[in-house]
C-alpha positions as CSV (number, residue, x, y, z in Angstrom):
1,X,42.7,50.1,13.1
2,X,43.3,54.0,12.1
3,X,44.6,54.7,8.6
4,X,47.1,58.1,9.1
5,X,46.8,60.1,5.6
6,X,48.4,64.0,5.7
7,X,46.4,66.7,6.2
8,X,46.4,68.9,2.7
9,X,44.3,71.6,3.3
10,X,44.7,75.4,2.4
11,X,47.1,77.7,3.9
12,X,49.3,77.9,1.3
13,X,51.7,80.3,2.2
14,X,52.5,78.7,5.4
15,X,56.5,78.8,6.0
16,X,58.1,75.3,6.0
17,X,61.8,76.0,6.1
18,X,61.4,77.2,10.0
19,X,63.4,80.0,10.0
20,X,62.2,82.4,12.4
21,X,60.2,79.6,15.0
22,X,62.4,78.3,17.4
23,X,63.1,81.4,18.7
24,X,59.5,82.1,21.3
25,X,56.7,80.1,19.9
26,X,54.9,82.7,22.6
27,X,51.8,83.2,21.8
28,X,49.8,87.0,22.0
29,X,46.5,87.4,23.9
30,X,43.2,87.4,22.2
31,X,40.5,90.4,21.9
32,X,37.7,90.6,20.6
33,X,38.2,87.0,19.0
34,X,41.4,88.4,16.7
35,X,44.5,87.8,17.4
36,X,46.6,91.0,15.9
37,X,49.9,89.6,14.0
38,X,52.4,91.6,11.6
39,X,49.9,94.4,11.4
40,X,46.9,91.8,9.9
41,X,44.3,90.6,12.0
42,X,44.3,86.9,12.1
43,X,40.4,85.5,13.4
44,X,40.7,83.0,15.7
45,X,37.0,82.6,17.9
46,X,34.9,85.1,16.1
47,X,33.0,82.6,13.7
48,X,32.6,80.5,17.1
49,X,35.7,78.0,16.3
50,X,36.7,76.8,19.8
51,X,39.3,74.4,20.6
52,X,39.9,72.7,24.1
53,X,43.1,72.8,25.3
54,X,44.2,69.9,28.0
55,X,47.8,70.9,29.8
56,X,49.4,68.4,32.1
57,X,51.7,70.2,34.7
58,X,54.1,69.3,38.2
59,X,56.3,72.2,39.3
60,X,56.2,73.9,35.9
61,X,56.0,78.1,36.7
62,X,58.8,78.4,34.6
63,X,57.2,76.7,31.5
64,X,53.4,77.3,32.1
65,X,53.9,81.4,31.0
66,X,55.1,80.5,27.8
67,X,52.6,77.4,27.3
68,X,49.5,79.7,28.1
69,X,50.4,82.4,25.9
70,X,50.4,80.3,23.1
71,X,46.9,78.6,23.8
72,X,45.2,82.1,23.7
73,X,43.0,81.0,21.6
74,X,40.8,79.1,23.4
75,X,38.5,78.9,25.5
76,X,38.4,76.0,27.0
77,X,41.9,75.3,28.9
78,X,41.7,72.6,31.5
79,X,45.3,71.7,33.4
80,X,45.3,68.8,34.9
81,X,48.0,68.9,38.0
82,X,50.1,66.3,40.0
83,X,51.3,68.1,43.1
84,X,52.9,71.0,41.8
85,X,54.8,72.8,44.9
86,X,56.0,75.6,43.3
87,X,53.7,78.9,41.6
88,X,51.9,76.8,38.7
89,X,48.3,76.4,40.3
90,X,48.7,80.5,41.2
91,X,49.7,80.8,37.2
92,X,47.0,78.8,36.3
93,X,44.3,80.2,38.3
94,X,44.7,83.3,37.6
95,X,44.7,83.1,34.1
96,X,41.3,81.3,34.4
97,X,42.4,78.5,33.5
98,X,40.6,75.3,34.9
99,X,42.5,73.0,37.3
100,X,42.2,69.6,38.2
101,X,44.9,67.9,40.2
102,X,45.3,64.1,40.2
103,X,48.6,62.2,41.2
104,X,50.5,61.2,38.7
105,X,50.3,57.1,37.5
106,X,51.0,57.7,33.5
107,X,50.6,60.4,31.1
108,X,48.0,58.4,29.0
109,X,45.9,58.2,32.5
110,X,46.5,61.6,32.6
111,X,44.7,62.9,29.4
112,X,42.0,60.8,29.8
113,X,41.1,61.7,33.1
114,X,41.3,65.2,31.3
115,X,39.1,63.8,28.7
116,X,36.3,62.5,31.2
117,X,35.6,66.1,32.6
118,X,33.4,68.2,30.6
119,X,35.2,69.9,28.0
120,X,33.4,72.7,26.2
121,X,35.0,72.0,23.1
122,X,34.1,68.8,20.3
123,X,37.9,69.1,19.2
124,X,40.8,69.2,22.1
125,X,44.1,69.9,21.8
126,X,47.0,67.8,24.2
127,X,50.4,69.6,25.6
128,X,52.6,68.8,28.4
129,X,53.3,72.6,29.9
130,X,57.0,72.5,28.2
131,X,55.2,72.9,24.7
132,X,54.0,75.7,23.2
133,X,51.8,76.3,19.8
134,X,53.2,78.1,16.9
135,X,51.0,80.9,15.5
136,X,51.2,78.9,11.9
137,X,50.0,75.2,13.8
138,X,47.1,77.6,15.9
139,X,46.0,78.7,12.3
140,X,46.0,75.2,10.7
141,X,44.3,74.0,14.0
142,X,41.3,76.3,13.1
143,X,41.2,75.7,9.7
144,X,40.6,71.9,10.5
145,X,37.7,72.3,12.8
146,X,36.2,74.5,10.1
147,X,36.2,72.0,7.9
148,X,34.2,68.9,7.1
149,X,36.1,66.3,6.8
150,X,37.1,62.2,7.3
151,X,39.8,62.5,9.9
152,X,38.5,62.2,13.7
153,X,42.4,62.6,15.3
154,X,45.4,64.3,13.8
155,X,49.4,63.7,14.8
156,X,51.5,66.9,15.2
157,X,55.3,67.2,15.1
158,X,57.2,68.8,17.3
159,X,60.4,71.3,17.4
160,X,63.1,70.3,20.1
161,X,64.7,73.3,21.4
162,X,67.9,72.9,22.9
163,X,70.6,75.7,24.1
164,X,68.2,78.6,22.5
165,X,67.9,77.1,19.0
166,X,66.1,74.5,17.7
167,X,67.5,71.1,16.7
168,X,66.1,70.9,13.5
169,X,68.6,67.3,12.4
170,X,69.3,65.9,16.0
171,X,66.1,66.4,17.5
172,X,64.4,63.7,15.2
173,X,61.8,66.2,13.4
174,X,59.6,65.5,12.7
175,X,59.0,62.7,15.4
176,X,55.1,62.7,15.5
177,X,52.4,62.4,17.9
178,X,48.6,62.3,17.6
179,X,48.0,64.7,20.0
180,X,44.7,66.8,18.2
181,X,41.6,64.7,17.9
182,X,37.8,64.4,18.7
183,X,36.6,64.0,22.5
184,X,34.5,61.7,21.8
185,X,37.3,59.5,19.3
186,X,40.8,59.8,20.6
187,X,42.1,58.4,24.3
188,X,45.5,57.3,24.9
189,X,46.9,53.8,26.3
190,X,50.2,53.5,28.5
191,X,54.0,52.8,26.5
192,X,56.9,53.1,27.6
193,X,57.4,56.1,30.0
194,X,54.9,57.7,27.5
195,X,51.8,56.9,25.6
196,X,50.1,55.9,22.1
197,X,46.5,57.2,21.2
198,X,43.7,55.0,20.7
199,X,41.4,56.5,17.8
200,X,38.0,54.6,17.9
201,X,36.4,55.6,14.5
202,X,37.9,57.8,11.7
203,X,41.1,57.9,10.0
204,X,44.6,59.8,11.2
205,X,45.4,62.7,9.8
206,X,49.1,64.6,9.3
207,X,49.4,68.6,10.4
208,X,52.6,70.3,8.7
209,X,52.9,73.4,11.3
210,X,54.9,71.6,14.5
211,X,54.5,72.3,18.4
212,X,57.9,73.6,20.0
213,X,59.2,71.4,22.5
214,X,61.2,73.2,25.3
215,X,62.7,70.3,27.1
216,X,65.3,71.4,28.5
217,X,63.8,74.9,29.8
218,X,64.1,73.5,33.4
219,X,67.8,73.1,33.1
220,X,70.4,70.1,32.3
221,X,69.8,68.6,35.7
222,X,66.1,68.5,35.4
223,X,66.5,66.8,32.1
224,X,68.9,64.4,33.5
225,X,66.8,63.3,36.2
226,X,63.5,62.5,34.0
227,X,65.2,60.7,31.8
228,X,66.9,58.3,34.3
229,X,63.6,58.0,35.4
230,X,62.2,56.9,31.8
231,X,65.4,54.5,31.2
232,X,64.1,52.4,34.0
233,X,60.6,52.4,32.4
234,X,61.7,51.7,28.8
235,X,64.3,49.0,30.6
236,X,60.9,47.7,31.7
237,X,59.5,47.6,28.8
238,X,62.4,46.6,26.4
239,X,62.9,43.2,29.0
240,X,59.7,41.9,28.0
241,X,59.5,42.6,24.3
242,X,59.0,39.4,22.3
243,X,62.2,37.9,20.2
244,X,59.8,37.8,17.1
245,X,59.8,40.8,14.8
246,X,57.4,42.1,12.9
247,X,60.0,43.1,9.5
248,X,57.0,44.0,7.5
249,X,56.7,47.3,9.3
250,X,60.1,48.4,7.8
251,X,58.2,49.0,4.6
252,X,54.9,50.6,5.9
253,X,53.7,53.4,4.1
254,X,53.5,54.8,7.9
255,X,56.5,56.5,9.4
256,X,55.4,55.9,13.1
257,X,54.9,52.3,12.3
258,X,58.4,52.0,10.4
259,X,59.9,53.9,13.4
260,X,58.8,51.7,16.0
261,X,59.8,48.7,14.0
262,X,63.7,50.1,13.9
263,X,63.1,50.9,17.7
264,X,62.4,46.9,18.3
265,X,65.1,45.8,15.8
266,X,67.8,47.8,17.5
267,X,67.1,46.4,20.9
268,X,69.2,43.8,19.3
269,X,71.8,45.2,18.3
270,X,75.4,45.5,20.4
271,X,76.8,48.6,21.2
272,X,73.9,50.8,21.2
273,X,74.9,53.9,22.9
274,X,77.8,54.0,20.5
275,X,75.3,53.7,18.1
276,X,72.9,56.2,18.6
277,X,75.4,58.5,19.2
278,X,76.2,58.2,15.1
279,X,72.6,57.8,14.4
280,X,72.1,60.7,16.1
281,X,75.5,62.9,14.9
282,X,76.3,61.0,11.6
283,X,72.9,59.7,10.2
284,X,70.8,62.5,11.1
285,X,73.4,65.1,10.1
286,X,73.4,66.6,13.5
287,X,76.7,67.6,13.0
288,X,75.0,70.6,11.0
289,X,73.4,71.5,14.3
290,X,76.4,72.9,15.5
291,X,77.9,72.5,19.1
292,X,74.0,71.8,20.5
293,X,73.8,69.0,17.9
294,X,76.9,67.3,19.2
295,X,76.1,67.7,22.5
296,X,72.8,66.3,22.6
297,X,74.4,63.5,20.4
298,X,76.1,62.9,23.6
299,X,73.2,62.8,25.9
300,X,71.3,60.3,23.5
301,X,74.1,58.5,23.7
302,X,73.9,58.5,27.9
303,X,70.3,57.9,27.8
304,X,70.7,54.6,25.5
305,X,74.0,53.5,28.3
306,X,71.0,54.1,31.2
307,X,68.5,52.2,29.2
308,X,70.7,49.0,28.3
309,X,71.8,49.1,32.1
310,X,68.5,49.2,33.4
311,X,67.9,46.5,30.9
312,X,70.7,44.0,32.3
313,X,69.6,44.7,35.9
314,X,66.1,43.8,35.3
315,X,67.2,40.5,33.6
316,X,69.8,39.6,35.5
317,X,67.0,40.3,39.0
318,X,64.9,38.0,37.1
319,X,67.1,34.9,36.8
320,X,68.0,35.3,40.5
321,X,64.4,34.5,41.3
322,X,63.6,31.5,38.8
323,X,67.0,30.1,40.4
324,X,65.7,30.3,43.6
């Protein structure tokens, strides 16, 4: 079992508050191994630093641009495709990028089929094609694998952007995920309509610069549809869970643990979209988000109603069949 400490190395003048990052994210192309920012020269691959980049894409022309751009740093970008019909394999290719194209069963099979091809690079990096990489997490992500250190996998947050701005109380940040780790350490296991890493050896580590999310890029419609599509997993999922409760993870010193634990203890509760909607609004001061904070308010609150339906279907399909 992984230990997940923060990550306090140098870059001390790295901004926090987030002004000024929700904006692009867009990264600038590399020459020469510098990257040319504010009128400094920033290194990036000139003391032979590389970083793999894995990029998971279907029908994603729109997104890859901006995803690409922000990876310019390395070397090494693999995408691993499931049928895209649209421009994203001519996007890819001719930005050199190395594709692979597998059809899609989970994202955790996903990455590691990305992980079992031969990647240049001892440290990879893990993005769906609707992230991008801030210029301040791209310099944190070099100043790991330049340093010696304990931790063999890392968990990044990320930005939710939603109607141009990001949601910096709705969106949950930071809601992490260990998506920065060793080749040879970190793999990934199927849950929910997602996945969880799998860290062999070596303890977790906590980056403070986030990815930018860019959900909703593809439109509301898009959004809409993938998430009815991940209420029927979760629904899958949440019908099985056990009625026994772990309570101890509501005082673990580790916030993924303590948010999975809340996760499982308000399956139980009544009236959840209602609730989440407050959580969301109320709890999370997403009211200071302005009308985008309210309105995703409201779509959390549709996503829980899809879930909980999904949820009733499932059980009430199984008690057909065991009255059979």
């Amino acid at each position: 079992m992984c230990r997940r400490l923060r990550w306090t190395g140098g870059l001390r003048a790295r901004r926090r508050s987030g002004r000024g990052w929700c904006g692009g994210g867009e990264g600038r192309p590399v020459r020469n191994g510098r990257r040319r920012e504010s009128g400094k020269n920033i290194e990036t691959q000139g003391d032979g630093v590389m970083i793999s980049v894995v990029i998971l894409t279907k029908d994603e022309e729109i997104n890859l641009p901006r995803c690409l751009a922000s990876v310019a740093f390395s070397n090494d970008v693999v995408l691993v495709d499931s049928g895209s019909q649209d421009r994203t394999l001519e996007i890819a290719r001719s930005a050199g990028v190395r594709v692979f194209t597998r059809s899609f069963d989970s994202f955790a099979k996903q990455r590691n089929f990305a992980l079992e091809q031969e990647l240049r690079n001892d440290w990879v990096l893990h993005l769906d094609a609707d992230e991008a990489v801030t210029p301040e997490l791209e310099r944190e992500l070099m100043e790991v694998v330049r340093s010696p250190m304990q931790f063999s996998a890392f968990q990044v947050a990320s930005r939710l952007i939603f109607m141009g701005r990001w949601l910096k109380h709705a969106g949950m940040y930071p809601c992490y995920q260990v998506r920065f780790g060793r080749k040879d350490t970190l793999s990934f296991v199927d849950f929910g309509h997602g996945q969880r890493e799998l860290v062999k050896h070596g303890k977790v580590g906590t980056l403070r610069a986030p990815l930018e999310h860019h959900n909703f890029s593809k439109g509301i419609a898009d959004w809409s549809r993938r998430h009815l599509g991940y209420a029927r997993t979760e629904a899958h999922l949440y019908a099985g869970v056990p009625d026994a409760i772990d309570f101890g993870g509501l005082i673990s010193t580790d916030r993924v643990i303590r948010r999975r634990t809340l996760k499982n203890i308000s399956l139980r509760i009544p009236f959840r979209p209602v609730l989440r909607f407050l959580y969301v609004y109320v709890a999370k001061l997403g009211f200071l988000d302005g009308l985008a904070g309210i309105r995703y308010a409201y779509l959390m609150c549709w996503y829980q109603l899809m879930i909980d339906l999904c949820v009733e279907e499932i059980q009430a399909q199984r008690l057909q069949k065991e009255l059979r």
